[in-house]
N, CA and C atoms as a LAMMPS dump frame, in Angstrom:
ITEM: TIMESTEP
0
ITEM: NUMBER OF ATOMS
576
ITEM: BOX BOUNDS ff ff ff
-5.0000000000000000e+02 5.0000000000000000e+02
-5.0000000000000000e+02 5.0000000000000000e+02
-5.0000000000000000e+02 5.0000000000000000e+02
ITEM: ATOMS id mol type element x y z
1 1 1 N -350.793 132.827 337.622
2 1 2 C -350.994 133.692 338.755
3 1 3 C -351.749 132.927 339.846
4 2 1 N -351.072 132.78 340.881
5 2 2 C -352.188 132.294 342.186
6 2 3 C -352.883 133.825 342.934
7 3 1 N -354.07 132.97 342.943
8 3 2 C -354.987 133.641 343.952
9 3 3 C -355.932 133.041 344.409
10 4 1 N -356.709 133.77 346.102
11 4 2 C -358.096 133.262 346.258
12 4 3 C -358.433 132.934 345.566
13 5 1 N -359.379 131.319 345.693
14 5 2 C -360.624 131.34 345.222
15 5 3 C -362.021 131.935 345.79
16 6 1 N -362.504 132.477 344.484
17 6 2 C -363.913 133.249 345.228
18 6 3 C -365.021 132.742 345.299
19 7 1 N -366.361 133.384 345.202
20 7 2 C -367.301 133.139 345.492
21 7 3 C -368.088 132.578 344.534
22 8 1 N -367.531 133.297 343.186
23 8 2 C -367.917 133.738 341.961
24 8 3 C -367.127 132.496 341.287
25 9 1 N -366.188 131.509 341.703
26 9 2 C -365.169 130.554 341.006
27 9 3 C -366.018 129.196 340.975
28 10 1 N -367.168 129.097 341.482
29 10 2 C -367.862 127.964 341.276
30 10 3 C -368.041 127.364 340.135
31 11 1 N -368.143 127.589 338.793
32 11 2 C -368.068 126.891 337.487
33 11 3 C -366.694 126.403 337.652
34 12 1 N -365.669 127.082 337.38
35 12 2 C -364.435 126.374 337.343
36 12 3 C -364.112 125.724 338.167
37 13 1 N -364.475 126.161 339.514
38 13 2 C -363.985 124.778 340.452
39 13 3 C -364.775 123.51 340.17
40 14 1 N -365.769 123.616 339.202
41 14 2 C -366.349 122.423 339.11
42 14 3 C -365.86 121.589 338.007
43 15 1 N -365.225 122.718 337.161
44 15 2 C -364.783 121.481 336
45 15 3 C -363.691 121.124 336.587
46 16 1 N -362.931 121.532 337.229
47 16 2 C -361.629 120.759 338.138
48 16 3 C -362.234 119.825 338.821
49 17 1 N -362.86 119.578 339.498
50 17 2 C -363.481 118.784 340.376
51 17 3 C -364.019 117.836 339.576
52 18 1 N -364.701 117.889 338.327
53 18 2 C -365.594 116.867 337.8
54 18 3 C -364.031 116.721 336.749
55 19 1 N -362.972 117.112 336.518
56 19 2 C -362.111 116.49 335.903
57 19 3 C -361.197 115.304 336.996
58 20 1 N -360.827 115.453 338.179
59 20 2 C -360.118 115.014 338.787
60 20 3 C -360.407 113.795 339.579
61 21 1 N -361.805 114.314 339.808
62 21 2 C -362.072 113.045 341.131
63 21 3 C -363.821 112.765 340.969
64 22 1 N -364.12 111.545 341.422
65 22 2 C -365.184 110.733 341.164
66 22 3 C -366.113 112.469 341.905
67 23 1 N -367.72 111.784 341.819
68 23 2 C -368.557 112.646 342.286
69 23 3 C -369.588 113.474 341.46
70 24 1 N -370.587 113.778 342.238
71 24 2 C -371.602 114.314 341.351
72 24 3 C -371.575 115.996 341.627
73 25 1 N -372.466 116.914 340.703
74 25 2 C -372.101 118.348 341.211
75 25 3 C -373.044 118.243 342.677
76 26 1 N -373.82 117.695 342.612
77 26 2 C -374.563 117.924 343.786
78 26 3 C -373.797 117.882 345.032
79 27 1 N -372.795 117.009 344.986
80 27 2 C -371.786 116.499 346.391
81 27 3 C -370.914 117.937 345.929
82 28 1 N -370.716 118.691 344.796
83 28 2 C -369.485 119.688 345.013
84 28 3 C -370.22 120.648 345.574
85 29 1 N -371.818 121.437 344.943
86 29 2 C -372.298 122.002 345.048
87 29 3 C -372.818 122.431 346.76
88 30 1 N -372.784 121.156 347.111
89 30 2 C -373.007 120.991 348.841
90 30 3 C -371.503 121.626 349.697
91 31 1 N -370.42 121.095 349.356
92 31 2 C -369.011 121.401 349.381
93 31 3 C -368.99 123.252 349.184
94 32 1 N -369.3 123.486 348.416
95 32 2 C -369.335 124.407 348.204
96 32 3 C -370.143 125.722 348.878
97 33 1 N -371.056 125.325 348.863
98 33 2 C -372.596 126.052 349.456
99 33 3 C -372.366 125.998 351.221
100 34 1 N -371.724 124.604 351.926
101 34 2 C -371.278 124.481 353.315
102 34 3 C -370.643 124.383 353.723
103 35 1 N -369.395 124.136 352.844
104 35 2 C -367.92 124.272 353.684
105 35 3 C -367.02 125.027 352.902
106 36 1 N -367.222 125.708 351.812
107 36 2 C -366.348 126.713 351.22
108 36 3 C -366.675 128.454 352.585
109 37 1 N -367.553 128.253 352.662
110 37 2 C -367.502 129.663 353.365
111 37 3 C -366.945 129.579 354.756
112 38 1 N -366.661 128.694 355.421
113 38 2 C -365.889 127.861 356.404
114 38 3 C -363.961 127.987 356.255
115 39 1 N -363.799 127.828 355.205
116 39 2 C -362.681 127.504 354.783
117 39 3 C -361.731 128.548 353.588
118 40 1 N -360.75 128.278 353.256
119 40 2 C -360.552 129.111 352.222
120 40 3 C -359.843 128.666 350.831
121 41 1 N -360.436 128.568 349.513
122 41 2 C -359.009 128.033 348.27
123 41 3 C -358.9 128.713 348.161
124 42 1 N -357.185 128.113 347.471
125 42 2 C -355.789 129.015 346.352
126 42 3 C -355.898 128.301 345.111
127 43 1 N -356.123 129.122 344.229
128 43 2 C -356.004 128.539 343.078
129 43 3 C -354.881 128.795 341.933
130 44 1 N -354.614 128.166 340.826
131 44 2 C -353.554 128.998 339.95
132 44 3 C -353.835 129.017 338.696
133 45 1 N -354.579 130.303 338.303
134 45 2 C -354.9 131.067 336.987
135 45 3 C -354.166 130.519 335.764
136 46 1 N -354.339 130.143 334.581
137 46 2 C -353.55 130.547 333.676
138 46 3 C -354.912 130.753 332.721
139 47 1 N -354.08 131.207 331.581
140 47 2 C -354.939 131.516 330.306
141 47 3 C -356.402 131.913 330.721
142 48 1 N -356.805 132.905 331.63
143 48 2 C -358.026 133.218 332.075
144 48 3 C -358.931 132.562 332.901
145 49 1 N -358.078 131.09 333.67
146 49 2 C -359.203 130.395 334.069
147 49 3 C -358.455 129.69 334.881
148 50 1 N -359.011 129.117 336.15
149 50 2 C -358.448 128.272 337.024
150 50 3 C -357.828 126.959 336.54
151 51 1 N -356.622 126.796 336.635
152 51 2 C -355.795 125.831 336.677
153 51 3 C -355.676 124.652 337.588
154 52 1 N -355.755 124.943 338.307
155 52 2 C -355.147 124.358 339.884
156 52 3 C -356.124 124.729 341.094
157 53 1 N -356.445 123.946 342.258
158 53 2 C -357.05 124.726 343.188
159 53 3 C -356.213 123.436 344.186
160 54 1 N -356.457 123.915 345.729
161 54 2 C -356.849 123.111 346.815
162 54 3 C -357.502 124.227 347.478
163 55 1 N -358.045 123.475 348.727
164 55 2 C -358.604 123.605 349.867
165 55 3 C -358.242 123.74 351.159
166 56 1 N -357.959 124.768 352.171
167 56 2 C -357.481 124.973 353.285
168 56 3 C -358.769 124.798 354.972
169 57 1 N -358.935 123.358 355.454
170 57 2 C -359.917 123.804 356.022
171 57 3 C -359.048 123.794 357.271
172 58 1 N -359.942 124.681 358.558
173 58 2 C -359.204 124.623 359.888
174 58 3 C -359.12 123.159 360.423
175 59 1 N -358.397 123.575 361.674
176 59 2 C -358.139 122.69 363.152
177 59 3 C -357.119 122.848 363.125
178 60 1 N -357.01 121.904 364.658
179 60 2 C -356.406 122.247 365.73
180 60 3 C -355.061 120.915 365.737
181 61 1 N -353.78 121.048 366.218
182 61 2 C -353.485 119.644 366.966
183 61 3 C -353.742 119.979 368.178
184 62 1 N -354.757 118.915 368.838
185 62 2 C -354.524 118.584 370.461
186 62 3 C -355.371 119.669 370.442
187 63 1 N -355.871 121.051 369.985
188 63 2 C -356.505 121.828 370.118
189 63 3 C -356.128 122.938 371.054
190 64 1 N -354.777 123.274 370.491
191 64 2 C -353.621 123.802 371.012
192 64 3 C -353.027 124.345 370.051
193 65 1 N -352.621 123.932 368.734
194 65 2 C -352.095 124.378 368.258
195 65 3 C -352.69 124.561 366.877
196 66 1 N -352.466 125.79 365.942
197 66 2 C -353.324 126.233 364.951
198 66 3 C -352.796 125.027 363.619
199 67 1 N -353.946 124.671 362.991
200 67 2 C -353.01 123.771 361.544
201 67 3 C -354.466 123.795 360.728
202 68 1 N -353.763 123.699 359.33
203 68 2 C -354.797 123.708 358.423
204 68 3 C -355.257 122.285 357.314
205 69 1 N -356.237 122.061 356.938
206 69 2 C -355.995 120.779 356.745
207 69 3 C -355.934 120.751 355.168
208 70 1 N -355.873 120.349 354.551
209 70 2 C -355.128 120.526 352.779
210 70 3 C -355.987 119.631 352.067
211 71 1 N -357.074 120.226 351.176
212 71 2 C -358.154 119.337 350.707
213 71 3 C -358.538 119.254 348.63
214 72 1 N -358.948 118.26 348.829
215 72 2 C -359.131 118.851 347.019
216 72 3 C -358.393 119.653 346.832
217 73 1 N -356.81 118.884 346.315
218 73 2 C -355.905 119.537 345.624
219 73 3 C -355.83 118.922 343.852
220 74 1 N -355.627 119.563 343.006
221 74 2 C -356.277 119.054 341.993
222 74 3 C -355.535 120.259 340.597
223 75 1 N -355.486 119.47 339.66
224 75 2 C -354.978 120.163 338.624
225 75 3 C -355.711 119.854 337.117
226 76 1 N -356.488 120.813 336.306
227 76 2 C -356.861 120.185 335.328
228 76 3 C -355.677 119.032 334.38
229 77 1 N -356.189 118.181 334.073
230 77 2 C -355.106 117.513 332.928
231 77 3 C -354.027 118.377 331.737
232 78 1 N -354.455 119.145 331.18
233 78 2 C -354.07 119.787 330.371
234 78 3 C -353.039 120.616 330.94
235 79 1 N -352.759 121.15 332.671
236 79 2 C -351.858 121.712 333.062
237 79 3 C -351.007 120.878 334.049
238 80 1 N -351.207 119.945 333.925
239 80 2 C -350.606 118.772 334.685
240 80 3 C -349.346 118.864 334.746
241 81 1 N -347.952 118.336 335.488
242 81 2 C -346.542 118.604 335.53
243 81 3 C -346.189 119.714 335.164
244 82 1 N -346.366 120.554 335.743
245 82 2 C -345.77 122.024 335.734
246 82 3 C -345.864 122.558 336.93
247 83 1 N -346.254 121.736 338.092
248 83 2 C -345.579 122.059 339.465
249 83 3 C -347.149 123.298 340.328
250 84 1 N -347.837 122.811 339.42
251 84 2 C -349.301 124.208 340.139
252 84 3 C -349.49 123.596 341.414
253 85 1 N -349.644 122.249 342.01
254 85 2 C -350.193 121.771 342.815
255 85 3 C -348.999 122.107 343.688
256 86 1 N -347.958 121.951 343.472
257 86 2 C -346.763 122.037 345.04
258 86 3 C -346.7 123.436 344.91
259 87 1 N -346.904 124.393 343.949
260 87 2 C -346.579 125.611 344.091
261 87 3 C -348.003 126.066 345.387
262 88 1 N -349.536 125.776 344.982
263 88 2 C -350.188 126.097 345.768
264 88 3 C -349.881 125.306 347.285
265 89 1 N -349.703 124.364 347.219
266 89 2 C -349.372 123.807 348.539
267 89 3 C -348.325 124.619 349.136
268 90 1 N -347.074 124.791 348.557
269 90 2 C -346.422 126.082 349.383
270 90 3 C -346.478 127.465 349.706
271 91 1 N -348.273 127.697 348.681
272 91 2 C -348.412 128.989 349.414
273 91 3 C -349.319 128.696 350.104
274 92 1 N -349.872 127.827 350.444
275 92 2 C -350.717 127.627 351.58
276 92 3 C -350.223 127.417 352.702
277 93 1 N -348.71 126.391 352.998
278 93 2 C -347.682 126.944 354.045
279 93 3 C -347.808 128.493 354.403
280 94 1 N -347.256 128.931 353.782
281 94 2 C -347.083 130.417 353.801
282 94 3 C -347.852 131.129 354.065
283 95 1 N -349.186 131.429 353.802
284 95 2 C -350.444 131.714 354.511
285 95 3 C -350.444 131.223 355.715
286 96 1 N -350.655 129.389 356.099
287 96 2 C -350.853 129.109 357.611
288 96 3 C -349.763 129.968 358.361
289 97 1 N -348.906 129.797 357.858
290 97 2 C -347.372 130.313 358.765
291 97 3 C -347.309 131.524 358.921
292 98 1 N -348.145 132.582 357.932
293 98 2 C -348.056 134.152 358.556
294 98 3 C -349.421 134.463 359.671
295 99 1 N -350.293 133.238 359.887
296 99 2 C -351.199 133.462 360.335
297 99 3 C -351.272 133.002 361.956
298 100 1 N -349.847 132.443 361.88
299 100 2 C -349.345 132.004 363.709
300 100 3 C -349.964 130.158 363.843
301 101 1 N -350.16 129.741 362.549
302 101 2 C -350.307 128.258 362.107
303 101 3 C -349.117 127.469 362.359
304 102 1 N -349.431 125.85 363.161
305 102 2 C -348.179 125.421 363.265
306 102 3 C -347.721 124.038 362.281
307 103 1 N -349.006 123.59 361.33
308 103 2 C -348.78 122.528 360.421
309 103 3 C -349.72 122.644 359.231
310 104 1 N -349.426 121.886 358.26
311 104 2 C -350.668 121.629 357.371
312 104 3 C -350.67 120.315 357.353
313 105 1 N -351.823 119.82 357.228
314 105 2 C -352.177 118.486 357.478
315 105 3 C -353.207 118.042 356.447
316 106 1 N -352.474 116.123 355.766
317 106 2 C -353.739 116.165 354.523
318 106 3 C -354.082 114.798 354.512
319 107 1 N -354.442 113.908 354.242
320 107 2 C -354.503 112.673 353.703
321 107 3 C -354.285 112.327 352.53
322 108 1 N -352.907 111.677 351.913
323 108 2 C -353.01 111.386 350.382
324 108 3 C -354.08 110.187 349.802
325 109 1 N -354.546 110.759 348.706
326 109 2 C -355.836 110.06 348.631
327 109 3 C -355.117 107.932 347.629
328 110 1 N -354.205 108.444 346.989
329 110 2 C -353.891 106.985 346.901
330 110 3 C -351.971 106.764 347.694
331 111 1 N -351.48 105.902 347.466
332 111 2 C -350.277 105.278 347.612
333 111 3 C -349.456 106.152 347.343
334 112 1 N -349.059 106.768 345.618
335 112 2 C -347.842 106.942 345.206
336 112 3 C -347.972 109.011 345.586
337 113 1 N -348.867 109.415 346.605
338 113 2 C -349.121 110.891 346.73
339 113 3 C -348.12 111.168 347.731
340 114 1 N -348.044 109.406 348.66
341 114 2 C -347.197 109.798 349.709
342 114 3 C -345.959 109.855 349.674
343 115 1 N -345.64 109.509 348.399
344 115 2 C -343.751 110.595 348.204
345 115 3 C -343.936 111.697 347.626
346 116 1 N -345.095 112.034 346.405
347 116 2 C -345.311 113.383 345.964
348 116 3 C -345.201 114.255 347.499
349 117 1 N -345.922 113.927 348.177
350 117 2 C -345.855 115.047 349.342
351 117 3 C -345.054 114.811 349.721
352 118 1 N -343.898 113.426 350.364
353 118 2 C -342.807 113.874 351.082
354 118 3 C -341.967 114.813 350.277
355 119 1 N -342.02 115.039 349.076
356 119 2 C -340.721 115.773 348.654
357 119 3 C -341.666 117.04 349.226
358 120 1 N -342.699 117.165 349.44
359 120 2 C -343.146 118.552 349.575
360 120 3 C -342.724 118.979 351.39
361 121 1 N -342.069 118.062 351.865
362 121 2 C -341.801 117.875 353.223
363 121 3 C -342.913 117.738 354.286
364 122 1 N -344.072 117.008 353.744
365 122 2 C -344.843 116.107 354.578
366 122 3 C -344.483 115.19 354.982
367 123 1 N -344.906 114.663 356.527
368 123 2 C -344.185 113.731 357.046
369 123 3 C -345.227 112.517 357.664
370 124 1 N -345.246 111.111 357.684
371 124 2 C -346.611 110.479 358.076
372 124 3 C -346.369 111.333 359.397
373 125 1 N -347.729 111.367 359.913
374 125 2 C -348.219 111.981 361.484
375 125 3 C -349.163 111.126 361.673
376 126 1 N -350.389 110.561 361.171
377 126 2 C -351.348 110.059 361.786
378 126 3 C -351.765 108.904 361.349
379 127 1 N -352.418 108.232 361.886
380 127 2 C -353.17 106.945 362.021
381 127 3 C -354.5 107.281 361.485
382 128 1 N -355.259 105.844 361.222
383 128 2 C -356.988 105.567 361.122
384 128 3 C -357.753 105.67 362.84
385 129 1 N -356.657 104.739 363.301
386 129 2 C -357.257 104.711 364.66
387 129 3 C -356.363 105.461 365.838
388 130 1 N -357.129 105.683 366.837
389 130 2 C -357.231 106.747 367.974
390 130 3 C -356.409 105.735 368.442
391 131 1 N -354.741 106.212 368.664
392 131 2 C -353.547 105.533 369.782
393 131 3 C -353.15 106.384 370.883
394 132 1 N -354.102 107.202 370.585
395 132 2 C -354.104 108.611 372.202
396 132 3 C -352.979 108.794 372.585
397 133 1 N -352.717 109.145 371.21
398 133 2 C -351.079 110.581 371.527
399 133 3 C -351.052 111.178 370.56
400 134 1 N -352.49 112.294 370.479
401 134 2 C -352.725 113.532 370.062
402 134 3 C -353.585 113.137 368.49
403 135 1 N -354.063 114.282 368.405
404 135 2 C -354.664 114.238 366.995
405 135 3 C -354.903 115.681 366.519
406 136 1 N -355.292 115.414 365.213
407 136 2 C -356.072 117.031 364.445
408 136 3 C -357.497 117.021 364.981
409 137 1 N -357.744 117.576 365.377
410 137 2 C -359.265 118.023 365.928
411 137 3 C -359.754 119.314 365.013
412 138 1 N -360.858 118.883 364.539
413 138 2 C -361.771 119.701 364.042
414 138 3 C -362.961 120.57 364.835
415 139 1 N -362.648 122.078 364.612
416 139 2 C -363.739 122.844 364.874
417 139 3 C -365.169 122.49 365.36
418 140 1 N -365.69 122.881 366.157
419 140 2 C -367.314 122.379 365.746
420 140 3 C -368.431 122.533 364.478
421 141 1 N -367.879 123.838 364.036
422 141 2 C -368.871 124.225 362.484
423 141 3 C -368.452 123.084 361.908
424 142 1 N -367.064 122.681 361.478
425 142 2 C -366.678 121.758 360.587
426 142 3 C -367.121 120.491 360.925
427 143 1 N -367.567 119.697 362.107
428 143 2 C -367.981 118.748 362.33
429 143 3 C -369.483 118.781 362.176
430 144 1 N -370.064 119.523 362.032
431 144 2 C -371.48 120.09 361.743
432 144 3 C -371.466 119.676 360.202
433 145 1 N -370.927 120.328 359.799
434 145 2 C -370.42 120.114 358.374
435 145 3 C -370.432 119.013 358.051
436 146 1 N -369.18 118.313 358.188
437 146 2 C -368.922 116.64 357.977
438 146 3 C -370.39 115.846 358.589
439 147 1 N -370.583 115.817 359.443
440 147 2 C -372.238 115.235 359.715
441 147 3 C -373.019 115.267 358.486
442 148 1 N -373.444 116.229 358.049
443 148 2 C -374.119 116.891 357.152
444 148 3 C -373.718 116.282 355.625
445 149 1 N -372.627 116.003 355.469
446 149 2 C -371.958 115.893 354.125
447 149 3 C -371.748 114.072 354.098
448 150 1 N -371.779 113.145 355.551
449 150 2 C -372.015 111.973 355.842
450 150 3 C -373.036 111.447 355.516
451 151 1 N -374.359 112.172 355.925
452 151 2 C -375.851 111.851 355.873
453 151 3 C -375.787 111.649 353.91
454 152 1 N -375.083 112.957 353.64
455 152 2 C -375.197 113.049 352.11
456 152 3 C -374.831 112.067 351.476
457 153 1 N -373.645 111.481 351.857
458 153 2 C -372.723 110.292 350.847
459 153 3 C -373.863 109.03 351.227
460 154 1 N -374.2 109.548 352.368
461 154 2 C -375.267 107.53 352.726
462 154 3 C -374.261 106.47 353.761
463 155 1 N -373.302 107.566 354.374
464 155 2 C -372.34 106.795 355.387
465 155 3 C -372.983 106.567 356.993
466 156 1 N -373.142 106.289 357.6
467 156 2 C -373.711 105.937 359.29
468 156 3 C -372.596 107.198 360.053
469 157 1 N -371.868 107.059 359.791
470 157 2 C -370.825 108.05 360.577
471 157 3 C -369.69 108.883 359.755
472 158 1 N -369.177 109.794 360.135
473 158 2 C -367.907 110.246 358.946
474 158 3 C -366.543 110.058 359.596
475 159 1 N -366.854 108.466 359.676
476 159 2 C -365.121 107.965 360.265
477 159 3 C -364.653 107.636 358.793
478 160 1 N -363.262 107.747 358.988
479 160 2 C -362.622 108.114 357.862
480 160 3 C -362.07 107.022 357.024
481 161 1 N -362.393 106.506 356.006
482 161 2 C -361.827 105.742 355.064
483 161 3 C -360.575 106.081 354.062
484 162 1 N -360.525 106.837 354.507
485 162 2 C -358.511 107.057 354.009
486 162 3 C -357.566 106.814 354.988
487 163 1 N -356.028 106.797 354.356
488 163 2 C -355.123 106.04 354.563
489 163 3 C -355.031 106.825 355.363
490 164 1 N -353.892 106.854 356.764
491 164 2 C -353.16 107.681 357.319
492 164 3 C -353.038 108.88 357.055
493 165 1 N -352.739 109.955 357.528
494 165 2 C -352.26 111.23 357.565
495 165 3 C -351.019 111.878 357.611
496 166 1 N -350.939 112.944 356.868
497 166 2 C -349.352 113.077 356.581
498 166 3 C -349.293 114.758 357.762
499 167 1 N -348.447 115.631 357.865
500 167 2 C -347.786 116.449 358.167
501 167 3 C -347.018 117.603 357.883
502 168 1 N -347.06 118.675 357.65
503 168 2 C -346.044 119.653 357.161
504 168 3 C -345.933 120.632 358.355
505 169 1 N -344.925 120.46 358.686
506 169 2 C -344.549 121.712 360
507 169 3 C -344.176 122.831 359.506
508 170 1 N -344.456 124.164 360.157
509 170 2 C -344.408 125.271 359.819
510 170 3 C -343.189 125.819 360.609
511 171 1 N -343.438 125.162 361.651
512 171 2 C -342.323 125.94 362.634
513 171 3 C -342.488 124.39 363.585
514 172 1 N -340.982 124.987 364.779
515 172 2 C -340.823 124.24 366.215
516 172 3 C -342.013 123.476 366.641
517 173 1 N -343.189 124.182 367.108
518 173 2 C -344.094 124.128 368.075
519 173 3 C -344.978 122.377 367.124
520 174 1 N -344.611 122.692 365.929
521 174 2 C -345.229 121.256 365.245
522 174 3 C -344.313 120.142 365.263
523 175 1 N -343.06 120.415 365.24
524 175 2 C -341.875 119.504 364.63
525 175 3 C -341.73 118.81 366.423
526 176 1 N -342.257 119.618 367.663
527 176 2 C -342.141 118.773 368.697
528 176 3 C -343.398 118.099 369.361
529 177 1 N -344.426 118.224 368.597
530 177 2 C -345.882 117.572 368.391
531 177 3 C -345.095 116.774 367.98
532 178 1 N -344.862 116.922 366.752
533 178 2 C -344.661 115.647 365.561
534 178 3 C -343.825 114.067 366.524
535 179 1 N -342.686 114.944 367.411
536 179 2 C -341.399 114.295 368.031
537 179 3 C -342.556 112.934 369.449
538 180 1 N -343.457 114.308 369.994
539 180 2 C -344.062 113.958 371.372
540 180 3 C -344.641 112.758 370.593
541 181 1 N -345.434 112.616 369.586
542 181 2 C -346.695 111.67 369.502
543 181 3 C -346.28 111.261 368.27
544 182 1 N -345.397 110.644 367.635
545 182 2 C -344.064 109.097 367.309
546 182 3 C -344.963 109.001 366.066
547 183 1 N -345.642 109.828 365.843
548 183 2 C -346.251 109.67 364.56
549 183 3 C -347.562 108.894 364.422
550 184 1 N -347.994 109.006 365.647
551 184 2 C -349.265 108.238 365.959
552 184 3 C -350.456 108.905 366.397
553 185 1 N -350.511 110.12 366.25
554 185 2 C -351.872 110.949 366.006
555 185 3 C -352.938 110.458 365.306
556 186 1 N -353.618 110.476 365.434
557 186 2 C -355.023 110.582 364.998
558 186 3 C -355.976 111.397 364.037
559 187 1 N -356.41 111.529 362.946
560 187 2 C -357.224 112.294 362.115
561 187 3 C -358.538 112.298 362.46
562 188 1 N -359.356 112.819 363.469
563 188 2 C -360.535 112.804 363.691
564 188 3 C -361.688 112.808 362.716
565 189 1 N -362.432 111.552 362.281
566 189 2 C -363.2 111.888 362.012
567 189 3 C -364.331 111.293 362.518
568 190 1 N -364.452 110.954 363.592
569 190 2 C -365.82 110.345 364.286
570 190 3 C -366.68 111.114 364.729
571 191 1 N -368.363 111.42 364.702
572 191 2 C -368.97 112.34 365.17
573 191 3 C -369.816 112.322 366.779
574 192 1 N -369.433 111.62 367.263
575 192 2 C -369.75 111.447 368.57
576 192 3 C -370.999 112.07 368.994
């Protein structure tokens, strides 16, 4: 069963989290405590307990158009290949898209994610560096946030050390973003 994640899902999102990806609870617990109430997860239930989660946080392209950005997506081991992660990723389409959203937007965190997502019909969109023809722009809370969560890791700034950025259009209004700016957008993460 997918559903919200709540308020109350903090244990389990942590054993997902401390199953999947490096990190201490303190860095989830922060995640949690400052940018879960910001943002919103989908998770997928089985046998009484979270399976699956990602993360939906806002922005903008160009700050014009509504898109969501696709974060800690993650599946315990034990439910692994059975499709929880693309199933939540397509209801998180589906959410942005009833909500007048025009992309979802993510960074795959290694190499071989970026065909997992193209079959999910992500498309590269962005760059490391600013080629000023357009980007995802983040909110101000959320850059408040990321500041905050920078200081935490022990980074000088929260420019971004992941690869490129990928794309999922919801509708037109993204697919001629996507066309205008050749796939050379930008993922903001500098705090100026």
């Amino acid at each position: 069963m997918q559903r919200f994640i709540r308020g109350d899902d903090f244990p389990q999102v942590w054993d997902i989290w401390q199953a999947c990806f490096s990190g201490d609870e303190s860095y989830v617990r922060f995640f949690w405590d400052n940018c879960f109430p910001m943002c919103r997860g989908l998770g997928r239930e089985e046998d009484g307990k979270l399976a699956a989660m990602l993360f939906m946080l806002p922005g903008t392209l160009d700050e014009q158009l509504g898109a969501e950005y696709v974060y800690a997506v993650a599946t315990l081991p034990e439910y692994r290949s059975q499709g929880y992660a693309a199933e939540l990723t397509s209801r998180a389409a589906e959410v942005a898209r009833s909500e007048g959203k025009a992309a979802l937007c993510l960074c795959p965190a290694t190499d071989s994610l970026y065909d997992y997502y193209g079959k999910q019909g992500f498309m590269p969109a962005f760059r490391k560096r600013d080629e000023g023809r357009g980007r995802f722009v983040w909110p101000g809370h959320m850059l408040h946030y990321m500041r905050r969560e920078s200081e935490l890791c022990g980074r000088t700034d929260a420019q971004s050390d992941e690869p490129g950025g990928m794309l999922r259009s919801l509708d037109e209004r993204a697919e001629r973003w996507l066309e205008q700016t050749g796939g050379r957008a930008y993922l903001e993460y500098t705090l100026e």
